[in-house]
Biopython code that builds the backbone (N, CA, C, O; Angstrom):
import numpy as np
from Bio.PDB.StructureBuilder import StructureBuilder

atoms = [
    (1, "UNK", "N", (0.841, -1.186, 0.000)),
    (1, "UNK", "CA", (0.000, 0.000, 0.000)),
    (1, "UNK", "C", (0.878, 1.240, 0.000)),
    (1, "UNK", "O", (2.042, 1.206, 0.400)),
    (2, "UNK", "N", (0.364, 2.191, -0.400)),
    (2, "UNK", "CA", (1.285, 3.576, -0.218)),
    (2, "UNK", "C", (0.337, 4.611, 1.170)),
    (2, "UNK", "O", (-0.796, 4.355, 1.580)),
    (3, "UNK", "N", (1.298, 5.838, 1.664)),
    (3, "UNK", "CA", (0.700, 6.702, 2.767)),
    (3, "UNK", "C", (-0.018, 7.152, 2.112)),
    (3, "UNK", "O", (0.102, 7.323, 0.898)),
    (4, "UNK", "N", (-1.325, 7.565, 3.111)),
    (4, "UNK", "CA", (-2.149, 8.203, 2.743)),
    (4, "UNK", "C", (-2.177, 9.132, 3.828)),
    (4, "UNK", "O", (-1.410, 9.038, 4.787)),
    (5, "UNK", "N", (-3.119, 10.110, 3.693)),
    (5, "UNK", "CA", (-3.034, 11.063, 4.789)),
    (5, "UNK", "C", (-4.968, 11.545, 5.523)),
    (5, "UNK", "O", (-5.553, 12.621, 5.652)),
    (6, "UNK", "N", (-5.320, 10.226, 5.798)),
    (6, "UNK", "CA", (-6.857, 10.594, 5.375)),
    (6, "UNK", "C", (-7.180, 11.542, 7.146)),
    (6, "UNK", "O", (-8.209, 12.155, 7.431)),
    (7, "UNK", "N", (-6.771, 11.483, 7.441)),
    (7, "UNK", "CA", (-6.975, 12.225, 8.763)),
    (7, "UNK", "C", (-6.230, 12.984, 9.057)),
    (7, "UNK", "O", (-5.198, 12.624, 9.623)),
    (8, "UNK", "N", (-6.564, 14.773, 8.685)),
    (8, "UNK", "CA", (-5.431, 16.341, 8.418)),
    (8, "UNK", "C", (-5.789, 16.719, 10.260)),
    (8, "UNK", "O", (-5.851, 17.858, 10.723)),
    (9, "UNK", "N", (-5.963, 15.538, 10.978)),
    (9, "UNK", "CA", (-5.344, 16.670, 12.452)),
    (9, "UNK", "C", (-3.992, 16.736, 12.189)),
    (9, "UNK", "O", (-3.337, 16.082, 11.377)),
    (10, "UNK", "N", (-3.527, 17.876, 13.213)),
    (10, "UNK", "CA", (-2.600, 18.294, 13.351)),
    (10, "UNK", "C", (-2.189, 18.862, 15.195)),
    (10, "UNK", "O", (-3.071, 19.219, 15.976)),
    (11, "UNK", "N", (-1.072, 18.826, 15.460)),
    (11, "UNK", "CA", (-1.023, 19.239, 16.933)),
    (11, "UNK", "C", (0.440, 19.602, 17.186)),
    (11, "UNK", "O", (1.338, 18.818, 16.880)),
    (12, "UNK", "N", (0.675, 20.777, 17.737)),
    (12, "UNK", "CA", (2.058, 21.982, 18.118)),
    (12, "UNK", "C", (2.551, 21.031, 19.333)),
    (12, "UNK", "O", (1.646, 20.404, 19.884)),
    (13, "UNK", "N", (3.638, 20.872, 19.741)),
    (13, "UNK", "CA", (4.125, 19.918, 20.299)),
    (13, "UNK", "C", (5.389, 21.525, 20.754)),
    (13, "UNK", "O", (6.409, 21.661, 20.079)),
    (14, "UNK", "N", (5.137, 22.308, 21.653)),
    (14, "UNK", "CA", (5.733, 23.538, 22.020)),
    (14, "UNK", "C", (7.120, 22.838, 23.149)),
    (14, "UNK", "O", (8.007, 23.581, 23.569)),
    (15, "UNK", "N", (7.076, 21.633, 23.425)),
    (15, "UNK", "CA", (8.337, 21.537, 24.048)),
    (15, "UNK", "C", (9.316, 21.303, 22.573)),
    (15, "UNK", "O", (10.157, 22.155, 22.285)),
    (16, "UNK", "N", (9.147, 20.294, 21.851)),
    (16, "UNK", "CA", (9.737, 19.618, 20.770)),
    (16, "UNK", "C", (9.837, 20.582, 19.823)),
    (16, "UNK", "O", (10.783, 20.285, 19.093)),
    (17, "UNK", "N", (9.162, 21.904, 19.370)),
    (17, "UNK", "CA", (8.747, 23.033, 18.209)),
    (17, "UNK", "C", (8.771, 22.362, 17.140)),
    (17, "UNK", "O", (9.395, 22.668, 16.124)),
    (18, "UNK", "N", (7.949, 21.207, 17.335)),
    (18, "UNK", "CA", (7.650, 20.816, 15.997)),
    (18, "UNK", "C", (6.157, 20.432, 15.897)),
    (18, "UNK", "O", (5.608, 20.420, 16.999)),
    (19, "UNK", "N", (5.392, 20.126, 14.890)),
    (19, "UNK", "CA", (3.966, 20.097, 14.658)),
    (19, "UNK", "C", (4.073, 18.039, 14.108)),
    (19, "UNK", "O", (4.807, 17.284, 13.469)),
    (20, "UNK", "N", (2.889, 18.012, 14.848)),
    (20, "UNK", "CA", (3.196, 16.608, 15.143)),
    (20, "UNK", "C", (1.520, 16.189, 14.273)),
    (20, "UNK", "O", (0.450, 16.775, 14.435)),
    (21, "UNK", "N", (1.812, 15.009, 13.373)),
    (21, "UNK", "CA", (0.680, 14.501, 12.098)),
    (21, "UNK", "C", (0.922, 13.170, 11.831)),
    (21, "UNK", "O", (2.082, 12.793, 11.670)),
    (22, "UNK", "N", (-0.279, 12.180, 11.741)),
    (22, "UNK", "CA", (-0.224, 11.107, 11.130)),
    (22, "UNK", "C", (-0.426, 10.528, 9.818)),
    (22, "UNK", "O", (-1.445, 10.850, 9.207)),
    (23, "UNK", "N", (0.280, 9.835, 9.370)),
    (23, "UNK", "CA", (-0.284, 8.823, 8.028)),
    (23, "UNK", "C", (-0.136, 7.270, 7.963)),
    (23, "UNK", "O", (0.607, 6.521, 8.597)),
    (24, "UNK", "N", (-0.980, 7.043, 7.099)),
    (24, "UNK", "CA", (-1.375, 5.696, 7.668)),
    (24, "UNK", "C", (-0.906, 4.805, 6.324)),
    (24, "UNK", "O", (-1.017, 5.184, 5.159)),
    (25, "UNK", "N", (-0.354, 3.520, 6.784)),
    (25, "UNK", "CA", (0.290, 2.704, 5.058)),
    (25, "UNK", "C", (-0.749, 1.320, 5.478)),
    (25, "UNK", "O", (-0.292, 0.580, 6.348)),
    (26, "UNK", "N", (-1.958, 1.004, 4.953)),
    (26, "UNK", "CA", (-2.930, -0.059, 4.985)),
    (26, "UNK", "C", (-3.575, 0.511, 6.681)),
    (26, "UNK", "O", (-4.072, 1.570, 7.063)),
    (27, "UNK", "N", (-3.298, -0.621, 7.273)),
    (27, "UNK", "CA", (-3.476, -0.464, 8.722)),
    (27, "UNK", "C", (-2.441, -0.051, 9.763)),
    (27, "UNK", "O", (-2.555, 0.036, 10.986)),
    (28, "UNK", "N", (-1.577, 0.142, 9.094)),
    (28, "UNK", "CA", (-0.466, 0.863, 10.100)),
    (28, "UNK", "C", (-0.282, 2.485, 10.266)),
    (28, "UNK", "O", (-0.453, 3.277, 9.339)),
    (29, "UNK", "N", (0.028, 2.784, 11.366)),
    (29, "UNK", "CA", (-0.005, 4.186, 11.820)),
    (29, "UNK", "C", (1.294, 5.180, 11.548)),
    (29, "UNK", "O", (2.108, 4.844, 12.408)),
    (30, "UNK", "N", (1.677, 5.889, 11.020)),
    (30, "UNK", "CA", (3.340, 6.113, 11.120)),
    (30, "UNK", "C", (3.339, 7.454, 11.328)),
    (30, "UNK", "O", (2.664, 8.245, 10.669)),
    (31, "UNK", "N", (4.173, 7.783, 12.345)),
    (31, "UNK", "CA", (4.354, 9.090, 13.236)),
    (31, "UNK", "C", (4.757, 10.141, 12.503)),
    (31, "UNK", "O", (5.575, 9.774, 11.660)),
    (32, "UNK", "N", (4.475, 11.566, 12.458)),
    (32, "UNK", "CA", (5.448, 12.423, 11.713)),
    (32, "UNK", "C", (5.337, 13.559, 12.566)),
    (32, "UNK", "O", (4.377, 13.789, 13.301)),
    (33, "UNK", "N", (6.538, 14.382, 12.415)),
    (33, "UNK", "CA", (6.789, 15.967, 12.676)),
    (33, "UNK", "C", (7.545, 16.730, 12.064)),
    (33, "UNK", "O", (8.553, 16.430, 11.425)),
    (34, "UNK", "N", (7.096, 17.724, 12.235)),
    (34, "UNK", "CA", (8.114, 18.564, 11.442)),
    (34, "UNK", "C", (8.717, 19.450, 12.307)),
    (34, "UNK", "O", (8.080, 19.698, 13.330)),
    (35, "UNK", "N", (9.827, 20.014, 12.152)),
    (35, "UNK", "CA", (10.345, 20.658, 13.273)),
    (35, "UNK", "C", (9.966, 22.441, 12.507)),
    (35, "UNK", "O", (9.874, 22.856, 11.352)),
    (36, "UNK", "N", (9.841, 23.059, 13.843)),
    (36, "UNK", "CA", (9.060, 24.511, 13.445)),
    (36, "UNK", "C", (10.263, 25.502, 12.728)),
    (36, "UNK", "O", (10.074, 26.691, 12.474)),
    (37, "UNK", "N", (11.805, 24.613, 12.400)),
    (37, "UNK", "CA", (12.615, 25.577, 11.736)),
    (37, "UNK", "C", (12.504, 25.593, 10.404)),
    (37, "UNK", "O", (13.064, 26.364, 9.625)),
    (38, "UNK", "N", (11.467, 24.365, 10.066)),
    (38, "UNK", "CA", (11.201, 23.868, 8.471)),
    (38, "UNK", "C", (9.932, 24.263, 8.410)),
    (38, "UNK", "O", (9.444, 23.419, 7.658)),
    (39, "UNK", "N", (9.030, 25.036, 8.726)),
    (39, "UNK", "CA", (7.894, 26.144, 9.321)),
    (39, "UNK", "C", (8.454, 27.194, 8.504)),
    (39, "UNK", "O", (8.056, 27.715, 7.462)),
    (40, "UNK", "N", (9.550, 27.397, 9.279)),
    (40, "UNK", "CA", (9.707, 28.951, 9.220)),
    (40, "UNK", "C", (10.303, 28.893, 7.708)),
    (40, "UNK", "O", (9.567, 29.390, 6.855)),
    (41, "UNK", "N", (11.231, 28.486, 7.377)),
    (41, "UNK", "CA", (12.023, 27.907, 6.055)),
    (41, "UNK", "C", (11.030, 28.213, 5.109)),
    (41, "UNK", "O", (11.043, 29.271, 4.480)),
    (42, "UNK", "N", (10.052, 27.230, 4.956)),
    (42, "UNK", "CA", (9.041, 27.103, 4.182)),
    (42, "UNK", "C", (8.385, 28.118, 3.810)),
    (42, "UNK", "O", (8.252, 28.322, 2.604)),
    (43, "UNK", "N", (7.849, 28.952, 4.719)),
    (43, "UNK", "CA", (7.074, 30.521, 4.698)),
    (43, "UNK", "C", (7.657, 30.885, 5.860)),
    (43, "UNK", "O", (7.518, 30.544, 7.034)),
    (44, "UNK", "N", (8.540, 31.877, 5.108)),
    (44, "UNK", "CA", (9.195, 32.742, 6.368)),
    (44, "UNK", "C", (7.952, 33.735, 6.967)),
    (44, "UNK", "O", (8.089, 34.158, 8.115)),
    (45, "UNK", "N", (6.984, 34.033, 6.349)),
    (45, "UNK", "CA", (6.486, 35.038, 7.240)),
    (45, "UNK", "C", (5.623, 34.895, 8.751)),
    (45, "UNK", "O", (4.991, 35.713, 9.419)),
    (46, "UNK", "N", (6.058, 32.851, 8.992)),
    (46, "UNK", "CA", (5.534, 32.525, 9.818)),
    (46, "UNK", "C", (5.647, 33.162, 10.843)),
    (46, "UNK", "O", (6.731, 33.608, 11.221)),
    (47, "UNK", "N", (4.536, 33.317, 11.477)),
    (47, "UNK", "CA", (4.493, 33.913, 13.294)),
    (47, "UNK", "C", (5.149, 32.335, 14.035)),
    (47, "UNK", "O", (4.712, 31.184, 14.043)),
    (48, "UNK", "N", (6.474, 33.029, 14.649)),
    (48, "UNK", "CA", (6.651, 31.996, 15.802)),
    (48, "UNK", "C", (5.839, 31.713, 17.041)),
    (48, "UNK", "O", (6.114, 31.902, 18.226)),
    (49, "UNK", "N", (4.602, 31.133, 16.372)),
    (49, "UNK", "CA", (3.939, 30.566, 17.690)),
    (49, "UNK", "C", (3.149, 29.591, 17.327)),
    (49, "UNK", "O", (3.121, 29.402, 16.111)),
    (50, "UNK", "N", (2.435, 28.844, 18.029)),
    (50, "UNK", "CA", (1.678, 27.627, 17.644)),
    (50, "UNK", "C", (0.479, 27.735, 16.701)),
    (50, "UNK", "O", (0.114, 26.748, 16.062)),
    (51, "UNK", "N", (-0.256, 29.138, 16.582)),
    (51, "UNK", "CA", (-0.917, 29.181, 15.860)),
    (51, "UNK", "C", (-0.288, 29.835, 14.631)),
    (51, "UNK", "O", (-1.024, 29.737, 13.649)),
    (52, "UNK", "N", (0.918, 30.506, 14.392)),
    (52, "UNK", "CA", (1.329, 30.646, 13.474)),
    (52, "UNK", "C", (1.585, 29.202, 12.364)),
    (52, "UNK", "O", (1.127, 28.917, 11.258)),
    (53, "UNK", "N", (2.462, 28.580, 13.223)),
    (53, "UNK", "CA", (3.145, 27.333, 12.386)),
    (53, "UNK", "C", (2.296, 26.295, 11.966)),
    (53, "UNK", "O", (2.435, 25.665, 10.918)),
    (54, "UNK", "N", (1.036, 26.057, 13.163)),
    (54, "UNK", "CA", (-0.147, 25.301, 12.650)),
    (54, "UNK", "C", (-0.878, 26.418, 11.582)),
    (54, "UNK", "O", (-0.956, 25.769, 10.538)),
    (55, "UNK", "N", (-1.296, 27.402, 11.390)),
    (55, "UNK", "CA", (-1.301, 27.706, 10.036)),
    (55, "UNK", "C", (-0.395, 27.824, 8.950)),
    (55, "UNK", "O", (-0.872, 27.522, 7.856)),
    (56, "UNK", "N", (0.779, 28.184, 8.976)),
    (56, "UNK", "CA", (1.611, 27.664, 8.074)),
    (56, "UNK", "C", (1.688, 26.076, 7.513)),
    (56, "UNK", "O", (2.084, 25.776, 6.387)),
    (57, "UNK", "N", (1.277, 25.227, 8.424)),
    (57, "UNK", "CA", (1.598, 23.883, 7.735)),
    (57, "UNK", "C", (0.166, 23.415, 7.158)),
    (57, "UNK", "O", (-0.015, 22.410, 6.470)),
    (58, "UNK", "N", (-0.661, 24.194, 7.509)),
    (58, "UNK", "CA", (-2.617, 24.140, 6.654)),
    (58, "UNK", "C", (-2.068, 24.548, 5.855)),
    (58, "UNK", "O", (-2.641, 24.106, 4.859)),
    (59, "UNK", "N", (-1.263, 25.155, 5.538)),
    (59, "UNK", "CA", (-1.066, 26.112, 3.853)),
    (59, "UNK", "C", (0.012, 25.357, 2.689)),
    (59, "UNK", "O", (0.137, 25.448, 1.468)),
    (60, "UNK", "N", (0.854, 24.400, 4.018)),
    (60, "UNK", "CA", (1.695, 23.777, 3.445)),
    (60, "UNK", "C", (1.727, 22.754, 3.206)),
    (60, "UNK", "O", (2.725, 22.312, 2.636)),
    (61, "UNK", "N", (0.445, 21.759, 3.596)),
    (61, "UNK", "CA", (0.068, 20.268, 3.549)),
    (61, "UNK", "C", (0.282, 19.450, 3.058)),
    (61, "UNK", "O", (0.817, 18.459, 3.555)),
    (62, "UNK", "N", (-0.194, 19.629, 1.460)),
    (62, "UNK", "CA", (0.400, 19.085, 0.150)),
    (62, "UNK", "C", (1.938, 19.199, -0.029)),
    (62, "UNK", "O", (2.397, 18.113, -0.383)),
    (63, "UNK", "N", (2.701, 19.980, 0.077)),
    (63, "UNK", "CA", (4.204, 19.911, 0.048)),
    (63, "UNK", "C", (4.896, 19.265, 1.509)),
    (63, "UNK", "O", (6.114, 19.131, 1.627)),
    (64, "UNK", "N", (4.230, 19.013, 2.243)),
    (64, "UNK", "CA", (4.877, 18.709, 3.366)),
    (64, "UNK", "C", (4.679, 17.132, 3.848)),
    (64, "UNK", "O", (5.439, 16.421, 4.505)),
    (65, "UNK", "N", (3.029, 16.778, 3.126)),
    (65, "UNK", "CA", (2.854, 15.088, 2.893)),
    (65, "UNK", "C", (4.019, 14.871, 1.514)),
    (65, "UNK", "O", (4.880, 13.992, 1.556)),
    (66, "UNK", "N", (3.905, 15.582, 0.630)),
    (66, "UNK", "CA", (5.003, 14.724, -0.489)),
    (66, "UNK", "C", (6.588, 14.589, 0.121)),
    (66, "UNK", "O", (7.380, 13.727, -0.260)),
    (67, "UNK", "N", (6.812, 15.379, 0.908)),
    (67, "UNK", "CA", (7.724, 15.043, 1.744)),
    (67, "UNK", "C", (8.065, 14.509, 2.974)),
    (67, "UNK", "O", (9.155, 14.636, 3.533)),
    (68, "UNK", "N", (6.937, 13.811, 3.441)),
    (68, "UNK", "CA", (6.601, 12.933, 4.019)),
    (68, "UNK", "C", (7.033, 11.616, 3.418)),
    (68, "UNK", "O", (7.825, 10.752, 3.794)),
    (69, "UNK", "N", (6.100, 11.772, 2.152)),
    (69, "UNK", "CA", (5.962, 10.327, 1.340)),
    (69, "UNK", "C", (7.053, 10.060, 0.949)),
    (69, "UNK", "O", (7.343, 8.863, 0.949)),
    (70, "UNK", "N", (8.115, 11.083, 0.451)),
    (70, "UNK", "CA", (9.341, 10.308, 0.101)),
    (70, "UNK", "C", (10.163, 9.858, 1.273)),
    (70, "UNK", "O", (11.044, 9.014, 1.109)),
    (71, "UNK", "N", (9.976, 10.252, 2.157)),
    (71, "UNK", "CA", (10.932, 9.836, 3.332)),
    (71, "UNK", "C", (10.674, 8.142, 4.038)),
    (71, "UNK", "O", (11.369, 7.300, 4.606)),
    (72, "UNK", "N", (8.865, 8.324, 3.477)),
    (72, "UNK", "CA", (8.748, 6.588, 4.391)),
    (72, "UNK", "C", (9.163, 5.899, 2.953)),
    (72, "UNK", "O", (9.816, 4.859, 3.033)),
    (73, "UNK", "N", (8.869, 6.347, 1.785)),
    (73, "UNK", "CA", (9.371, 5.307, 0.808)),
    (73, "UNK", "C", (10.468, 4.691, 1.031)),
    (73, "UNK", "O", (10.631, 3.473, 0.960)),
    (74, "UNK", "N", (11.622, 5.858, 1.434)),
    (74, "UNK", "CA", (13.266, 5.165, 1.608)),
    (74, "UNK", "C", (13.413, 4.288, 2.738)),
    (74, "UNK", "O", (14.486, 3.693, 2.838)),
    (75, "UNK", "N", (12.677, 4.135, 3.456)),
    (75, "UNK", "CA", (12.990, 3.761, 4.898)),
    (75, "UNK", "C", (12.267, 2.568, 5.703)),
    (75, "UNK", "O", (12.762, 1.652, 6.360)),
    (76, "UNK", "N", (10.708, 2.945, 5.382)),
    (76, "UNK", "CA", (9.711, 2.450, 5.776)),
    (76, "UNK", "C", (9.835, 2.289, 7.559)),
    (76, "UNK", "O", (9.834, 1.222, 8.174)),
    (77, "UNK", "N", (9.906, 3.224, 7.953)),
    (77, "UNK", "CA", (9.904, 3.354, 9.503)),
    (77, "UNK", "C", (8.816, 3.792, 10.185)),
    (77, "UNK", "O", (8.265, 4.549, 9.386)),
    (78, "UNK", "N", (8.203, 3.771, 11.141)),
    (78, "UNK", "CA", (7.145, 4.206, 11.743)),
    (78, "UNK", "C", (6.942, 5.701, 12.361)),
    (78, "UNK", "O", (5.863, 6.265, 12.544)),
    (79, "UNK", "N", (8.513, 6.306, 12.692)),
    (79, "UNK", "CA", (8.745, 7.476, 13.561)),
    (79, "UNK", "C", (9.181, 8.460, 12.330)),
    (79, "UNK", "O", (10.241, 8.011, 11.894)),
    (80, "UNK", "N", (8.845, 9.464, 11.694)),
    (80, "UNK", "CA", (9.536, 10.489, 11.390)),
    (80, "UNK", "C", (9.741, 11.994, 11.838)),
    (80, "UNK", "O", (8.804, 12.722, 12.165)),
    (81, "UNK", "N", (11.138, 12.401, 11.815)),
    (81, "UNK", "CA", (10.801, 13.722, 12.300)),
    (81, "UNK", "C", (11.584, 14.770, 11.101)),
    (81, "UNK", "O", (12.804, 14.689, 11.237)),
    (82, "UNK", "N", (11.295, 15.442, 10.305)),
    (82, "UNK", "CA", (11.468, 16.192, 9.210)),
    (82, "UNK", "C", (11.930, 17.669, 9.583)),
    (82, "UNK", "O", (11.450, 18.636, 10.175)),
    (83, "UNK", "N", (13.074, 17.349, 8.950)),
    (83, "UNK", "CA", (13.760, 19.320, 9.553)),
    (83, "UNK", "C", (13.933, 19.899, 7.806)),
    (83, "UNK", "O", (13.702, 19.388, 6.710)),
    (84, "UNK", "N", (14.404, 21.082, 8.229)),
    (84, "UNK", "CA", (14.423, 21.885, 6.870)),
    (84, "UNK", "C", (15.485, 21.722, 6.131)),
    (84, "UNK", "O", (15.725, 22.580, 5.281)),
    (85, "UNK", "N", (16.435, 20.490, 6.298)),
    (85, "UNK", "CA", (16.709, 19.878, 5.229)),
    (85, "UNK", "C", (16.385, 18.821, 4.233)),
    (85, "UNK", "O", (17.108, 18.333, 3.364)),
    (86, "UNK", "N", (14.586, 18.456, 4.682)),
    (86, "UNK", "CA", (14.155, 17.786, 4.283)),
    (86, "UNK", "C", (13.402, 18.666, 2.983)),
    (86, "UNK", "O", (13.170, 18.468, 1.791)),
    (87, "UNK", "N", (13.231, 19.499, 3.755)),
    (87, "UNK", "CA", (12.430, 20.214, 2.343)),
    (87, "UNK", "C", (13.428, 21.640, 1.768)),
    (87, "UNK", "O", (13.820, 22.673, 2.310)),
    (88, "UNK", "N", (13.559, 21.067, 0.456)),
    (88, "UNK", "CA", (14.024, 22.025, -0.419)),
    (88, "UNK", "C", (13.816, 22.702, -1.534)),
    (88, "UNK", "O", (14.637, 23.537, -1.911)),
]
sb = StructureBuilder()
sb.init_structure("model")
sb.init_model(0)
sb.init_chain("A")
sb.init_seg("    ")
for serial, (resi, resn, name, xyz) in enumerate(atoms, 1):
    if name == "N":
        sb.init_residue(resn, " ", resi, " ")
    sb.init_atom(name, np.array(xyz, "f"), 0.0, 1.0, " ", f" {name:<3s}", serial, name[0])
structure = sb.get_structure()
């Protein structure tokens, strides 16, 4: 099966500053975050705060699952955590 992303919660994880999302490969669950320096990277005009970066990553969804998706392709791991050298 490939990730899908059928469930867009999302949740600010303010110790970690990263925004924390699931996707799912059949019946399996696989962890993701992004860290809030690949937030800011992405659209700098982000407000550093939780409602900034959780709107920044509503805006950024689609680019931020395809970079998702390539990361479990290589790996197939359950935990990811995505910094702004993931996205370029």
């Amino acid at each position: 099966m490939s990730l899908t992303f059928p469930n867009r919660s999302r949740s600010y994880d303010e110790a970690g500053r990263r925004i924390r999302f699931v996707g799912h490969d059949g019946m399996f669950q696989i962890s993701f975050s992004v860290a809030a320096d690949a937030m800011s990277k992405m659209r700098p005009e982000t407000a550093a705060d939780e409602a900034g970066y959780l709107a920044a990553f509503d805006t950024a969804s689609s680019a931020i699952y395809d970079v998702a998706r390539t990361a479990y392709d290589r790996t197939r791991k359950s935990i990811y955590v995505l910094t702004a050298a993931d996205f370029r």
